[in-house]
N, C-alpha and C positions, 0 to 999 in steps of 0.2 A: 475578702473571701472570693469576690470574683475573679481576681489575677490567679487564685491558688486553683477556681476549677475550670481557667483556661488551659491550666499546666497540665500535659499527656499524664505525669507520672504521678501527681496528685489521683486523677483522677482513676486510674490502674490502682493507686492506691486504696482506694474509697470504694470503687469496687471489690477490692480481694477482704478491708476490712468488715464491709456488707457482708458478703459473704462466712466468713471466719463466725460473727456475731450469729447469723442464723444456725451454723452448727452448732455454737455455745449453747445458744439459746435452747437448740432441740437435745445437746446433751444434758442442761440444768435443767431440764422442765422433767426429764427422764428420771434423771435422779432425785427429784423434786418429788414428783409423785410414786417414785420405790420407797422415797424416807416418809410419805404422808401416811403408805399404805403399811410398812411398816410398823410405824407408831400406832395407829388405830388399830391394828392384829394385837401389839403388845396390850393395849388399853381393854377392848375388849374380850383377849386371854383373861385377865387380869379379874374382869366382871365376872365371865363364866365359872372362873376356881372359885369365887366367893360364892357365888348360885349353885356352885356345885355341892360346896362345902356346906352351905345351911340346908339345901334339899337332903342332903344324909343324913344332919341332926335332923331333919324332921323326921323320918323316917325311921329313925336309932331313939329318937327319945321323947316324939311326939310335939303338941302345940306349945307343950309348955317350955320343954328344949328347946324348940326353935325361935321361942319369944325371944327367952333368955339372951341366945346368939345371936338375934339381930340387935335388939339393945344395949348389948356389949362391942357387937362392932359399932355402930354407930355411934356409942359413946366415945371414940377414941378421938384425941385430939391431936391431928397429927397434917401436916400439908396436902399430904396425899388422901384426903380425907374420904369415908365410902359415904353415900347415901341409900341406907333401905327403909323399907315401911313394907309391915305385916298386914295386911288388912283383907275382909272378909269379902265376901261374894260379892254385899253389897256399897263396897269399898270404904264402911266403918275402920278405923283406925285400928291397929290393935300393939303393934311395937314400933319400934326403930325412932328413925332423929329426922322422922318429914311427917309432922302431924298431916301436914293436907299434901294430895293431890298435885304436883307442880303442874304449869302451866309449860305445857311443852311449845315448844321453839319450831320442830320440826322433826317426823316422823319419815325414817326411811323405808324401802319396801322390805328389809331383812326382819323389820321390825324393830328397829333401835330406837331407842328415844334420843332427845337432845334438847334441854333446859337447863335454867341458870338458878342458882342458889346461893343466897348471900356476896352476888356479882362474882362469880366461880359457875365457869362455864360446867355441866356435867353431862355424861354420857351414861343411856342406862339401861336394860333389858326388865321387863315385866316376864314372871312367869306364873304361872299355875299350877299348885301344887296339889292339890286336889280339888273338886265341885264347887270348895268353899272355901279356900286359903289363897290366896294371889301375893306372889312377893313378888317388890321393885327392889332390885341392883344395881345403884350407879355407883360412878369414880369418878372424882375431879378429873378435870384432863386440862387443866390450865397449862402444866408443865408442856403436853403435849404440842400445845396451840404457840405456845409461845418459844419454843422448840421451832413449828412449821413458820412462822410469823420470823424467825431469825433468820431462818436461810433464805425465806424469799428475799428478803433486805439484801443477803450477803450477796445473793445471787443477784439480783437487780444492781447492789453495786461492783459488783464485777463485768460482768456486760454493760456497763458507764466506763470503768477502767478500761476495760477492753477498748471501746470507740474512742476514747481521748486517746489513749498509746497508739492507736492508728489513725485517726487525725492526725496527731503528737508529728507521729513518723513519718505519714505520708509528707505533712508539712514542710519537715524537713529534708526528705529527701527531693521533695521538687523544688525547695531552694535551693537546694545542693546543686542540683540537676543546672540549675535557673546561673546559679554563678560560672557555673564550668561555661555554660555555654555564651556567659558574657565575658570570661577568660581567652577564651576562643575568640570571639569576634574584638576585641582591642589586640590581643594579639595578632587579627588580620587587618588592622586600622592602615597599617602601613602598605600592605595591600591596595587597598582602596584609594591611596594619595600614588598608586601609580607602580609603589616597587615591589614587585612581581621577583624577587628573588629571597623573601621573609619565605621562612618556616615555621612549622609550631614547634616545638619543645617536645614535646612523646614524653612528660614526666607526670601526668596526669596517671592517678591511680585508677583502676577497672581497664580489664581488656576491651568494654567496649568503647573507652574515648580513647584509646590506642588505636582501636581499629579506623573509629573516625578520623582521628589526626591524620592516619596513616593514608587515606584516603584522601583526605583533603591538601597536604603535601602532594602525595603524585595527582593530584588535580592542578596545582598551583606549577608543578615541573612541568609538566603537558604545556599549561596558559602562558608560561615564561616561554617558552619554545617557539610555540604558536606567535605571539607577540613581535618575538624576538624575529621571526621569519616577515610578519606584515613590518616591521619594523624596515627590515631590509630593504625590503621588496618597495616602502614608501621613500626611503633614500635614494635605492637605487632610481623609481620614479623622480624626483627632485633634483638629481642630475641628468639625467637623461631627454628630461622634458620642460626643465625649466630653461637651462645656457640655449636651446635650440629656438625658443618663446623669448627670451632676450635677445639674440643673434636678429631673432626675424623682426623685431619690434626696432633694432636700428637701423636695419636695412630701410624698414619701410618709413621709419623717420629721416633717413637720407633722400631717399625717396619723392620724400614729399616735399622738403625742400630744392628739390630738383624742378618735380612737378606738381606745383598745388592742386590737386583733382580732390572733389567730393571723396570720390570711392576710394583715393587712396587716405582723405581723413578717416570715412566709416573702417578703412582696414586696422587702423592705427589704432582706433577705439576700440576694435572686436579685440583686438592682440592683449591693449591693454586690459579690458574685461575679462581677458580668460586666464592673464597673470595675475592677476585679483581674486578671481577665484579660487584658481590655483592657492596661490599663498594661504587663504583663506581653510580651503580645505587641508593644506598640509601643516598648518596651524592649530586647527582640529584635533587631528589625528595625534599629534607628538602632544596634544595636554591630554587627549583618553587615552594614551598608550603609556605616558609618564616621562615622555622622552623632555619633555619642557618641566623643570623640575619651579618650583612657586618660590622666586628671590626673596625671602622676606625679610623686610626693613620698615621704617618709619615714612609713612607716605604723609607729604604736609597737602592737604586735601587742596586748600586753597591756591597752592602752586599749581597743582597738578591741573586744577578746573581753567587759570591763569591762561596755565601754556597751552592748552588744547583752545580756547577762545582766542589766543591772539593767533593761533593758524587756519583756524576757520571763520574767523570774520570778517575776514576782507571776502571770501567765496562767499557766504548767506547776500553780502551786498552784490555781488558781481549777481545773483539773482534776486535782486528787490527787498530781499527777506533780513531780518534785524535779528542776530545772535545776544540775546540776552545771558547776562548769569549774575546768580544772588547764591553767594556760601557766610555760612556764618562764621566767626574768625574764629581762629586757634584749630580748627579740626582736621584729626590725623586719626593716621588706622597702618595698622600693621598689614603688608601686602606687596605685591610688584608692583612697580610703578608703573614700569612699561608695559605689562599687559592690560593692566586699569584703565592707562591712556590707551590700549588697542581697542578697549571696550566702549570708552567713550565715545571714540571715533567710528568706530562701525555703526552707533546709536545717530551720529551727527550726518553719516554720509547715508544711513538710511530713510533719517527726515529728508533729506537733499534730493532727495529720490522719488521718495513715497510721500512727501509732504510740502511741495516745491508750490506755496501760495504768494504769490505775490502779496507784498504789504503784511504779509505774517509775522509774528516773533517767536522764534523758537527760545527757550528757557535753560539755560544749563545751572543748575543747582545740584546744592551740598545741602544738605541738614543732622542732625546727630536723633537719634530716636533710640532711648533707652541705652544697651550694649552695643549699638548696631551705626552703623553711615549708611545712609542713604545718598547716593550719588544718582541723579535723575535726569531727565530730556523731555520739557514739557513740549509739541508741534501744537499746529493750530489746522492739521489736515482733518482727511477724512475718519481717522483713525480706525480702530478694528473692532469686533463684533466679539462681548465676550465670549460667546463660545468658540471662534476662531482663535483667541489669541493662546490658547497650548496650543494649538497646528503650528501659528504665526512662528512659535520659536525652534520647531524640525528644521533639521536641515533640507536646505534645497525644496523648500515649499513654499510658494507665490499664491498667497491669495489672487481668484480670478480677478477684482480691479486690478491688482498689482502687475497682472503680467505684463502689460504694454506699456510698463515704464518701465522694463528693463532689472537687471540686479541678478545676485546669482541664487538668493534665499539662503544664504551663511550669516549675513548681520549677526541678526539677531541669535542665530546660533552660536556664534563664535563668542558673543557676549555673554550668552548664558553658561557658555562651559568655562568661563573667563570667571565668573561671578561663582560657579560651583568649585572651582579650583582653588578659591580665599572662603570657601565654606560659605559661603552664602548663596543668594538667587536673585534673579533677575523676575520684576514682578512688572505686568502690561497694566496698567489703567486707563481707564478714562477720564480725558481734560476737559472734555466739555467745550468749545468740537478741537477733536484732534487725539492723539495719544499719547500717554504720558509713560515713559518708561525709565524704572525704578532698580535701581542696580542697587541690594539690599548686601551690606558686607558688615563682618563681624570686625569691631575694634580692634580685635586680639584673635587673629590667625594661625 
């Protein structure tokens, strides 16, 4: 019930049903009290022709007539049955079929009585016929009651019918609602993995998911254009600026073989750092733009942990530090291999970096959890602060310890769009000291 009234059209619905049920309501109460006031007019017609009828035999034929006729009516045995009683001034008995007095129920201002007799509801008028004769006229009015007693039921279960068939409807128009627009977004799934040249189908029934289609198509022709242009514009940067950064990176490595100078090493380093970046960023871009499309194949996990530790263990030694790795055997996962290994490695060169402890062992493991591989890099540095570590994985942002060791703040980014590209994430923990970080991927890609 709560998914149904976070739904817009649920609740549109539930509104207009509210509504609907109050004018029902105010039309059945309408007609509810025209049939009550109805019945009660006929009931007490009904009374008056009989009080009318015996006040003329009294009249026409005296006390004795009119005993006569009340004991005659009153004798009748019929469903509809009348109650009178003749009695004097001082309300001695004298005819009819109610020796005593009823015990009235409740006295209206017209003057009407209202008592029960032999569990038979009755309605009934006292009149005075002279100084000294007082007739009671009543009339069952069970029919009547049980008449009003039906339609309030009818009407009560109509206004219930009512609210279920709009619940009912609303229900299912906000699933309705609820599937189109999960039609919609799997039909933009392929979207989302990059190809910007999907359409929707325009066979959806109502002009208004026509209109949306039709909008969301030339939103999607605009974003393919737009794309299509930075696209350009990133190639055409990637020749333009890349041959010119390799041209000058072997001059200044002929260079420096010529003449070994300091500043012509730091030049050689800055060149290579800024083709590192470079790459880095234009690496970026073609997996958010879709231009690197996801090889998927059979990754044998433990090869892949294998080859990235026998290229990086002779460097962690060249600086003091001990590349460990623990994977459990047999695990595999559906994925690129080379971008996996790009991710590993951006993880390896930013311990190198950011975690460069003499006498440390950094950790390279595998583990399998649930559907998932976890591919991980436990360091033994200063590691990061968890409310830093979403900053830590933006691009091009250097925690302030970080800045005076250099790097371009892509690592970690390029792994996390690396790890969102095989449907999975990149998770930062803490090692207890140091930082452990967690490249979370789905078996089956």
């Amino acid at each position: 019930m709560r998914t149904l009234l976070r739904l817009a059209g649920f609740r549109a619905a539930l509104i207009y049903t509210t509504l609907l049920l109050l004018a029902m309501a105010l039309v059945l109460g309408l007609l509810y009290g025209r049939l009550a006031n109805n019945t009660r007019l006929a009931q007490d017609n009904l009374i008056w022709r009989e009080a009318a009828a015996l006040s003329f035999l009294h009249q026409r034929d005296g006390l004795r007539g009119l005993a006569q006729a009340v004991d005659a009516l009153g004798g009748q045995d019929s469903y509809r049955a009348s109650y009178v009683r003749l009695s004097d001034g001082l309300g001695h008995f004298i005819a009819g079929n109610l020796r005593a007095f009823p015990t009235l129920h409740t006295t209206d201002a017209d003057g009407w009585l209202r008592f029960a007799e032999a569990g038979a509801p009755v309605r009934a008028r006292g009149l005075q016929l002279d100084k000294n004769l007082v007739l009671l006229v009543g009339h069952n009015i069970a029919d009547g009651e049980n008449l009003l007693a039906a339609s309030r039921q009818a009407f009560a279960l109509a206004l219930l019918a009512m609210l279920l068939v709009g619940l009912g409807g609303g229900a299912f128009l906000a699933r309705r609602g609820l599937q189109q627009i999960d039609a919609i977004g799997a039909a933009l799934k392929p979207v989302m993995d990059g190809d910007l040249s999907t359409r929707l189908s325009l066979r959806r029934e109502g002009a208004e998911w026509q209109a949306l289609e039709t909008q969301i198509n030339a939103m999607l022709a605009q974003l393919e254009k737009l794309m299509g242009a930075t696209r350009q514009v990133s190639d055409n940067l990637a020749h333009d600026l890349r041959a010119p950064l390799t041209r000058l990176r072997a001059r200044l490595e002929g260079l420096l073989a010529e003449t070994d100078t300091p500043d012509m090493a730091a030049a050689l380093e800055d060149v290579d750092g800024l083709l590192k970046s470079f790459n880095a960023l234009l690496a970026l871009s073609r997996l958010d733009s879709g231009v690197t499309k996801l090889t998927a194949g059979t990754v044998d996990v433990v090869a892949l942990l294998a080859d990235v530790h026998e290229l990086f263990a002779p460097v962690f030694e060249d600086g003091d530090m001990h590349l460990a790795i623990s994977c459990a055997d047999g695990l595999s996962l559906s994925g690129d291999a080379d971008l996996l290994a790009q991710a590993l490695v951006n993880l390896l060169e930013n311990a190198l970096t950011h975690a460069a402890i003499k006498g440390s062992t950094v950790t390279l493991s595998a583990q399998r959890a649930d559907d998932a591989v976890i591919l991980s890099l436990a360091d033994g540095g200063a590691g990061i602060a968890p409310a830093q570590r979403e900053q830590a994985m933006a691009r091009f942002v250097q925690l302030d310890e970080s800045r005076a060791q250099g790097g371009s703040g892509l690592g970690l980014s390029l792994a996390a769009a690396i790890c969102t590209h095989h449907g999975g994430a990149l998770v930062l923990r803490d090692n207890a000291p140091g930082l452990k970080a967690e490249l979370h991927l789905p078996q089956k890609s």
